[in-house]
N, C-alpha and C positions, 0 to 999 in steps of 0.2 A: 636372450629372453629367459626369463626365470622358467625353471623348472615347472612342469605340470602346464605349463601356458600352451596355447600351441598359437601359431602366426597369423593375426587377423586378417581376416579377410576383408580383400577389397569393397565399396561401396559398391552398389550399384549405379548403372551410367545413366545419365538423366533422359536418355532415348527410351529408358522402359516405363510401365505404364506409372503415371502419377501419387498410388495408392503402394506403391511399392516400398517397403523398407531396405532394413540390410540382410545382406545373403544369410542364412542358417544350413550349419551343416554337419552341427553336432546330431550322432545318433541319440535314438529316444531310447530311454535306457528301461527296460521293462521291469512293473512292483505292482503292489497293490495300491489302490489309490488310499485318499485320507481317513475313508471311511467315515460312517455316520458323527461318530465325535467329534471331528471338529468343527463342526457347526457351531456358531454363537449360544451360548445357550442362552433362554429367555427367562428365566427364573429370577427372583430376586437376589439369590446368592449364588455367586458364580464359583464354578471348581477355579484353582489354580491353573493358569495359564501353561500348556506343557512346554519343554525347553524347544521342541521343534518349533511352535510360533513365537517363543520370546525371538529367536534367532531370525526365525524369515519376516517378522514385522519390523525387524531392526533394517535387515537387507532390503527389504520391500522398500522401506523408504528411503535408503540412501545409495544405493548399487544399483546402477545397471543394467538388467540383467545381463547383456553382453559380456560385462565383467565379471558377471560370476560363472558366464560359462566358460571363459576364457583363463579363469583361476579355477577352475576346476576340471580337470577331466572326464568325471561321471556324475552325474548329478539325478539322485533318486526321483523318480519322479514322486512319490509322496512332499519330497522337499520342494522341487518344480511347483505342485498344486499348490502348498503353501504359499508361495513368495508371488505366485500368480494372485492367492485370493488376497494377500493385504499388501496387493499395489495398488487399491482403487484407493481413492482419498475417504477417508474417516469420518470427518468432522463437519455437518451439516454447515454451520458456517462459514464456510469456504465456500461451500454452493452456493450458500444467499448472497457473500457475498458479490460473486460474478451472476446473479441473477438479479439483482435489483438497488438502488440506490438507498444510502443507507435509511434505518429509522428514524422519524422525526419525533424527537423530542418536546415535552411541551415546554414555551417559552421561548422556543430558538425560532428565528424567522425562515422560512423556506422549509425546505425538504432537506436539508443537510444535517446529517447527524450528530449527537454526542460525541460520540467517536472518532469523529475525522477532527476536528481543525481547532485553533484556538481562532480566539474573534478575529475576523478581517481587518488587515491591517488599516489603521486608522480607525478604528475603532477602539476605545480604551476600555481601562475595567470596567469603567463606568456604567458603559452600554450592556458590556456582558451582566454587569447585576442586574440592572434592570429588564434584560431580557432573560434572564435565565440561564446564559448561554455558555455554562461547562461543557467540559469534553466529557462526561463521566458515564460510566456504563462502557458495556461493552456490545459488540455488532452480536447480530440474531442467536440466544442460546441453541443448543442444539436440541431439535424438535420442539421447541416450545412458538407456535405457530403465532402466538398473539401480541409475539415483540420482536418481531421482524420489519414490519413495513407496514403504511399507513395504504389501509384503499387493498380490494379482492385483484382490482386490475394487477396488481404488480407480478412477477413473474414466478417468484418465491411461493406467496403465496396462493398462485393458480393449482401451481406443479402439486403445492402439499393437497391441495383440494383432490386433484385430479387422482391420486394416490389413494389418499382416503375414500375415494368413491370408486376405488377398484377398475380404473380406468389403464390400466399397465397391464399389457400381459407379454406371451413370446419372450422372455427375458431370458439372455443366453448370454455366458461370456466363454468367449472364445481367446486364450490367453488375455493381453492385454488390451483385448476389443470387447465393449458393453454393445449387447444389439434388443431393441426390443418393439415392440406397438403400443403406441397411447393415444387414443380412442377419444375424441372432446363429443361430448354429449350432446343431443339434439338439445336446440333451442329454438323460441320463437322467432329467428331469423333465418337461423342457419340450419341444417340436416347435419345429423352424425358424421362425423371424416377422421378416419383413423390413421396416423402417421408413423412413418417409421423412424427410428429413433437412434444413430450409432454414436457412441463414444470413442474414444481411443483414451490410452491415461497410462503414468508411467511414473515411480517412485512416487503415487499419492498425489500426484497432482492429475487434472483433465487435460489432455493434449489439444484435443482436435474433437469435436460435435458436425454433426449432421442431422438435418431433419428435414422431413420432405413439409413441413409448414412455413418452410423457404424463408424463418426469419432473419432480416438484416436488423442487425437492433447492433451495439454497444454490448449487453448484456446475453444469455441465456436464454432464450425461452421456455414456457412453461413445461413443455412435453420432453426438454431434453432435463429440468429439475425433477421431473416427475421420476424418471427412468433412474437417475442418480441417487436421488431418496429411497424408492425402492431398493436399489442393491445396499446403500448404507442401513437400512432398516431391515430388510429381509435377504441378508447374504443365503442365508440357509436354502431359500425359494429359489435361488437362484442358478440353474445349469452353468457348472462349472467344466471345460475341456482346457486339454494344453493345447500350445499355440498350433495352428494347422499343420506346420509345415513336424513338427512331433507324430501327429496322426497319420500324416501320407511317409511317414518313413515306415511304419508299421505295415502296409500293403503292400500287396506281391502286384505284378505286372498286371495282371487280370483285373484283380481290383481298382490300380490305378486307373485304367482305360476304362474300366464300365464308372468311375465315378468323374471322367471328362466329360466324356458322351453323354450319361444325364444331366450333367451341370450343362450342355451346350443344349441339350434339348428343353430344358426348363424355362431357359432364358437366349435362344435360340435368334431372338431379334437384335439384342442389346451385347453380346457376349461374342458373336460367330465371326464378325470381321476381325474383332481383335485375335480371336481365337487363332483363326487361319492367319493373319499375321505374323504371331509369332511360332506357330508349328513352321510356317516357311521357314524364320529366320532361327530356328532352333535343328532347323534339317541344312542349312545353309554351314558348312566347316569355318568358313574365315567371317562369319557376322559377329557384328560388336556383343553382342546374347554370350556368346560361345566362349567368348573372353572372360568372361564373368565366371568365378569357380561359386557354385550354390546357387540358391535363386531365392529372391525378396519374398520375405513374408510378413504382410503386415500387422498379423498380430504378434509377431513374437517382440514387443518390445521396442524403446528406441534404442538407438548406437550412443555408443560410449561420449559420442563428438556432437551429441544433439543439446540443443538447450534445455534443462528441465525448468518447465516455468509455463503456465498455466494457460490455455488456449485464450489470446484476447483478441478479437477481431483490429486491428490496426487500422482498415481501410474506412471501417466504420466508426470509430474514434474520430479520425482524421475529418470525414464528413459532417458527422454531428457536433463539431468545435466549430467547423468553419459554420455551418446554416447558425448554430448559434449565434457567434459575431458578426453576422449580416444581418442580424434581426438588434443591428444595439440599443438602441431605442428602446426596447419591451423588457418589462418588469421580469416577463417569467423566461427569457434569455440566460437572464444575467441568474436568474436562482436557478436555471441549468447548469449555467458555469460553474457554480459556488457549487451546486452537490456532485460534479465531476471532479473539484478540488478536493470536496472530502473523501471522492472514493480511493483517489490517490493516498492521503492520511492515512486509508484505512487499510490500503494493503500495503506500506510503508510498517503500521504499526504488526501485521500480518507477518512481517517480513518477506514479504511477495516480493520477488524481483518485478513483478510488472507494475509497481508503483514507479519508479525511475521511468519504465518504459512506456507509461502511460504518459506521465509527465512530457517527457521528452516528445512527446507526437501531439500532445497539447501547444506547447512551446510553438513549435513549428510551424503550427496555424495564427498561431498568436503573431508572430511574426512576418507570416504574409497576408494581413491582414490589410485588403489596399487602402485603409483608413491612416494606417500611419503615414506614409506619404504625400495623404492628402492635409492631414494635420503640421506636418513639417513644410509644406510649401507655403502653407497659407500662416502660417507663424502662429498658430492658435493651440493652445489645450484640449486636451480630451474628457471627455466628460466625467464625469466625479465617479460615475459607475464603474466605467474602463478603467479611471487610476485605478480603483480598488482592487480589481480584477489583477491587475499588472505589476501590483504591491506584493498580491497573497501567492502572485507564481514567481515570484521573486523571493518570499520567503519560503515557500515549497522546494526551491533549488538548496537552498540555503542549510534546509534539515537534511535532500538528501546528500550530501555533500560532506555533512557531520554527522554520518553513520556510522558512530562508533567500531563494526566490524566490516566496513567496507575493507574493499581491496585496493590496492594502490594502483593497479591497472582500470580497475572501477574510476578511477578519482581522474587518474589523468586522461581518461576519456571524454567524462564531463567536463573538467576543467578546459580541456579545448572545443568542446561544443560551446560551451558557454564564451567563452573568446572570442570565437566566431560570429554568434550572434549579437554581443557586446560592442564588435567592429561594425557591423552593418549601422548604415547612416539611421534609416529609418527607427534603430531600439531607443526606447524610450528613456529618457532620464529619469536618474531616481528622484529628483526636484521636481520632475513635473513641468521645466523651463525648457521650452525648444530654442534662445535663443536670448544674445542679449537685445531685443530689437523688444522684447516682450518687455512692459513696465514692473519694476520690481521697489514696494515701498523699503525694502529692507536699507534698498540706498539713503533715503531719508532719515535711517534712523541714527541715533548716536554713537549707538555699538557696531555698526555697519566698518569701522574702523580696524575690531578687532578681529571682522573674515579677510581673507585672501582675495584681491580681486576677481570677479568670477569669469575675468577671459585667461588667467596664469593659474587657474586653478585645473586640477585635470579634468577630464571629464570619465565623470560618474554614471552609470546604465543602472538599469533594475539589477541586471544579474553582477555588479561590479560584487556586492558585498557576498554574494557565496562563492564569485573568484576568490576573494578574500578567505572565505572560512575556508579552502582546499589549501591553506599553508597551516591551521591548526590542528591537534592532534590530541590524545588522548592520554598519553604517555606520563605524563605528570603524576609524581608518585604520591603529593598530596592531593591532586584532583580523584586519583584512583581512588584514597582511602576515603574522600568525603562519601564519592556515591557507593561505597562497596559497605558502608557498615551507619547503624543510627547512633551509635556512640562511640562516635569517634572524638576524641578530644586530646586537649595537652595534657599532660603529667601535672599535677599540683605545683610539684615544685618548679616549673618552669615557665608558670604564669606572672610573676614579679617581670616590670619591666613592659618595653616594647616589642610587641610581635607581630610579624606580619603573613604570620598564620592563622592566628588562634584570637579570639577578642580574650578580655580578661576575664570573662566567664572560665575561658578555656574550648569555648565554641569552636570549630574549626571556621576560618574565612576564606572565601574565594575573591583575590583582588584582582577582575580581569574588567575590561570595558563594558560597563553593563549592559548593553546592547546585545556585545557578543558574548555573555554569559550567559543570558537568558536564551540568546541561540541556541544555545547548548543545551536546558533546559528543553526547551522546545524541539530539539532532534532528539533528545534520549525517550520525550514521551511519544512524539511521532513514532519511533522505532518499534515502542514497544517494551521500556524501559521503566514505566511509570515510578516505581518506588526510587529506582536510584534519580530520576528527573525530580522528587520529592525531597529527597535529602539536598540535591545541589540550589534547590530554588530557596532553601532553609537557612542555607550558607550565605549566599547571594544577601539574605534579608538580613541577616545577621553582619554582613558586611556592610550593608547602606544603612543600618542604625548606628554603625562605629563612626562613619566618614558623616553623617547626619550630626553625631554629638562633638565631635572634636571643631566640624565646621560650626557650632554654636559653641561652644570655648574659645574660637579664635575669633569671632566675633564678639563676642563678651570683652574681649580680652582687647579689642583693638575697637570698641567701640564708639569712645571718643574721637579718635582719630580719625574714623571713619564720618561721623557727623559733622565734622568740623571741616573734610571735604565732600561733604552733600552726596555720600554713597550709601547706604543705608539695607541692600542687598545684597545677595552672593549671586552672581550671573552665570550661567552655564552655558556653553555655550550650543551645547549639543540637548533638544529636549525630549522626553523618553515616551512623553505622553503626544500620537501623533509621529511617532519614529514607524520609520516602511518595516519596522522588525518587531515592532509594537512591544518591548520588553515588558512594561507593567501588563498588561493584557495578559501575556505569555504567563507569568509569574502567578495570577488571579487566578486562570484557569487550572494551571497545574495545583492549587493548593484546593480550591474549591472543588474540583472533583473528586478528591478525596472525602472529602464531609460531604457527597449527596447520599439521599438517601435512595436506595434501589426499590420504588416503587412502581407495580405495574399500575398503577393506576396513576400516576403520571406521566406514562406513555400517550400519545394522542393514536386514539383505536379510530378515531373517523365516526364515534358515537358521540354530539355534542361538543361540548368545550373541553379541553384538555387540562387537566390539575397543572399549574406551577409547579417547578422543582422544589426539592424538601431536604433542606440542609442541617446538620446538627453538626454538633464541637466533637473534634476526634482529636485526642491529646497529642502535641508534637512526639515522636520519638524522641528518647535520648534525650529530651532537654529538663535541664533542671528545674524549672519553673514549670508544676505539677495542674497551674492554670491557664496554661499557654494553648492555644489547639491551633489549626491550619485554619479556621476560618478566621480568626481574629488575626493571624498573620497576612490573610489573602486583604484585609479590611484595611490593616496597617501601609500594606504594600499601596493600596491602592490612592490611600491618602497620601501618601511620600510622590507619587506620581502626578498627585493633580496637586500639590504644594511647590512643588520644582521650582524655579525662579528659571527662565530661561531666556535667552533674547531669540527675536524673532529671525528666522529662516529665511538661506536664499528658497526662491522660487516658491511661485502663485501657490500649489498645489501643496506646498510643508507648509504655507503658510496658512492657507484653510484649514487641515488637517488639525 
């Protein structure tokens, strides 16, 4: 063990009370505390930041604390109160986020955000222009209360109310525990009821909430955004102490005991069986208590071995996927589905780890869903709504899977979850064909010659194509330089000639299967990657104009030939308009959010009709053509997708599509 470290101390044994953390047993080192200064100051110009908080807002959010007591041996408590006060998370939008489903956009159908998703698969650009429907903007700015969420009901927006109306008081934090009361005001229905309010939260993120307003939701409730805004807006109001178990090393024996016996007499109903439980089993020599070196404190902090990743109700996910897919039928089901898809996007683009783990507990439901079973016995399809559903969580696996800084333990986890599910009888084809016993006109046609018969052919799942994307990688040192720079290009003198990097502009090109190009595309902006997802969809377009003009030269060129055997098309065999991965769509959106315009008044405030989106020409980077912009490329793309020449699709569902 390195110098200075001393021997970690064991867990605590899961027979102690449930609220319990890891042992602490470092002494509290005695100083002066932070003193008045370091309180946020509220001025419009702020003093420089001193070196003590550049350092604990650094460690606050990436350490531990366990680790930094265990890399330390004495740790001032001035530095302690520091790394305590910026562990609470920062940034309002994190809170809206896990408070409320994102903003609606005007133009976009449903409740599903700018933010989250490119158009549902099988929908092309088409639809996105006519609907409006860019990814663009970004989720609720911070404190700006009027572009967050549509409707006072949402949670987000109650909590700011509730703040604003002075409804938060008792607000204590206690190391890494927020405690406080928020008060909902009489109304015509209801009487005044004040509730209590606890946090936990650890390297800036939220751990763990309670409220005595007992709500089961997916999200947040109002009174615990309340409590959270408060401390991000008014840290200064806010009583700050070190974690308990620092305060009781600081008392002598007398102290200790008169402050049991009060704490047993205050709460004398709820506290005295446990009480006496464990004095027995702490006066007992050989009890499993006595084995334990230290004793659990729940505010000091989680353990080095905890996950840090942001409190998401799982049980309640899992619930509200499933009543949703028991209600298939209904309009506003399916636009529940679609805005849990994008809350996935949104903390993908976050880079939240609980986008995968949300996903991943969607999935699950999805798949015991007793409808597929019943659709597979009786040899029938599922309804146009469900493909689509089944499409967009197919291409959801697909981005997280092409997270550029995933881990490779990350990867082969999903890649055998996804297996699994892949193998089960009941997963759905990516065709949309439960069988050959289903009528398929594709047989009738001419070109039906040029597919693989579809009993030797293998079989294909929703999630086959991001098995797929888990064997592609990032690694490519021409791929690195397209998205890392806007001018990138070839050297003059090595544009003479054929290359199969670079058009003869000197453009860089990306020659990979357009499909899964635009994958890519679409996992760097999912991630959060937007400008370098910008320059690859730039490449990507610059490559389908080279293979667009060469395929009209060899046509040109062998045009005769081609008339004289009554072919008079180029057939493709795979078409991109109507693909479960929707590449032109993918491409549209990523270029066209760029050229919106950030108006609040094209937000839908829930006053009237909501403004259309407001796009204008934002010049390409880098490229030589000084009249070129992203929206006339998103225009171009769009036409090359609905021009395609392609023959028609095995199975019912590609072939509607």
């Amino acid at each position: 063990m390195a110098e200075g470290r001393r021997e970690q101390p064991p867990h605590p044994l899961f027979s102690l009370p449930p609220a319990s953390k890891r042992p602490c047993l470092r002494p509290a080192p005695r100083g002066p505390g932070p003193g008045p200064g370091h309180s946020m100051p509220s001025s419009r110009y702020r003093s420089p930041e001193s070196l003590l908080d550049c350092a604990a807002k650094a460690v606050a959010e990436k350490w531990a604390f366990e680790r930094v007591e265990e890399r330390f041996e004495r740790i001032p408590e001035p530095v302690q109160r520091r790394i305590v006060y910026w562990s609470f998370p920062r940034n309002e939008k994190e809170i809206c986020m896990y408070s409320s489903f994102q903003c609606r956009v005007a133009g976009e159908e449903g409740p599903v955000a700018a933010t989250g998703g490119a158009a549902s698969a099988g929908s092309g650009a088409t639809t996105a222009a006519a609907g409006g429907g860019s990814a663009a903007g970004t989720a609720a700015t911070a404190g700006a209360a009027g572009a967050v969420g549509t409707g006072d009901g949402l949670p987000f927006r109650r909590g700011i109310r509730l703040l604003e109306t002075g409804c938060v008081e008792n607000v204590l934090q206690v190391g890494f525990h927020l405690s406080g009361t928020v008060t909902e005001p009489t109304t015509s229905s209801e009487p005044e009821v004040t509730h209590k309010v606890a946090i936990s939260f650890d390297r800036c993120k939220i751990t763990s909430v309670t409220c005595g307003c007992g709500n089961r939701d997916i999200f947040y409730c109002a009174h615990v955004v309340a409590l959270s805004l408060y401390r991000i807006r008014k840290p200064e109001q806010v009583k700050l102490r070190l974690p308990i178990s620092e305060t009781l090393f600081q008392m002598n024996r007398d102290q200790l005991q008169k402050l049991v016996q009060y704490l047993i007499t205050a709460h004398h109903t709820e506290v005295l069986p446990t009480a006496q439980k464990l004095a027995d089993e702490i006066l007992s020599s050989n009890s499993e208590i006595n084995q334990v070196h230290g004793a659990p404190d729940p505010t000091a902090g989680a353990s080095i071995d905890d996950d840090n990743c942001w409190h998401l109700d799982e049980d309640q996910v899992r619930e509200q996927v499933k009543q949703f897919l028991s209600q298939g039928g209904y309009y506003g089901s399916g636009k529940q589905l679609n805005s849990m898809f994008a809350k996935v996007r949104e903390m993908l683009r976050m880079r939240d780890s609980n986008g995968a783990r949300m996903l991943t507990l969607i999935t699950e439901q999805f798949m015991a869903d007793p409808r597929l079973s019943l659709w597979r016995q009786q040899g029938t399809g599922m309804t146009d709504k469900c493909r689509q559903l089944w499409d967009e969580l197919g291409a959801l696996w697909v981005c997280v899977v092409l997270n550029p800084h995933c881990k490779s333990e990350e990867k082969s986890t999903w890649l055998k979850q996804l297996k699994k599910w892949g193998d089960m009888d009941v997963c759905p084809l990516e065709d949309g064909n439960y069988g050959s016993e289903l009528p398929n006109i594709t047989n009738a046609l001419p070109q039906s010659n040029l597919a693989q018969d579809s009993v030797s052919r293998p079989r294909r799942t929703v999630f086959t194509r991001a098995n797929e994307a888990c064997d592609l990688h990032w690694q490519d040192s021409h791929l690195q330089r397209i998205i890392s720079s806007d001018y990138y290009m070839s050297p003059s003198y090595q544009r003479e000639g054929e290359s199969l990097l670079f058009n003869p502009q000197g453009l860089p090109l990306w020659l990979d299967h357009v499909p899964t190009a635009c994958a890519r595309v679409d996992a760097l902006r999912s991630h959060g990657y937007s400008r370098e997802a910008l320059r690859l969809a730039v490449a990507i377009i610059n490559t389908l104009r080279l293979q667009q003009q060469r395929q009209m030269d060899i046509y040109k060129h062998q045009k005769k030939e081609l008339l004289q055997r009554g072919v008079t098309s180029t057939t493709n065999l795979e078409g991109w308009v109507g693909h479960p991965l929707d590449p032109i769509g993918c491409l549209f959106i990523t270029l066209t959010e760029t050229c919106r315009v950030d108006d609040d008044n094209s937000m839908d405030t829930g006053e009237g009709e909501p403004r259309p989106p407001v796009y204008h020409h934002v010049p390409v980077w880098g490229c030589p053509d000084a009249g070129e912009s992203y929206l006339t490329l998103a225009l171009e793309v769009t036409l090359m997708g609905m021009g395609q020449q392609r023959i028609m699709p095995e199975g019912l569902y590609a072939q509607d599509k």
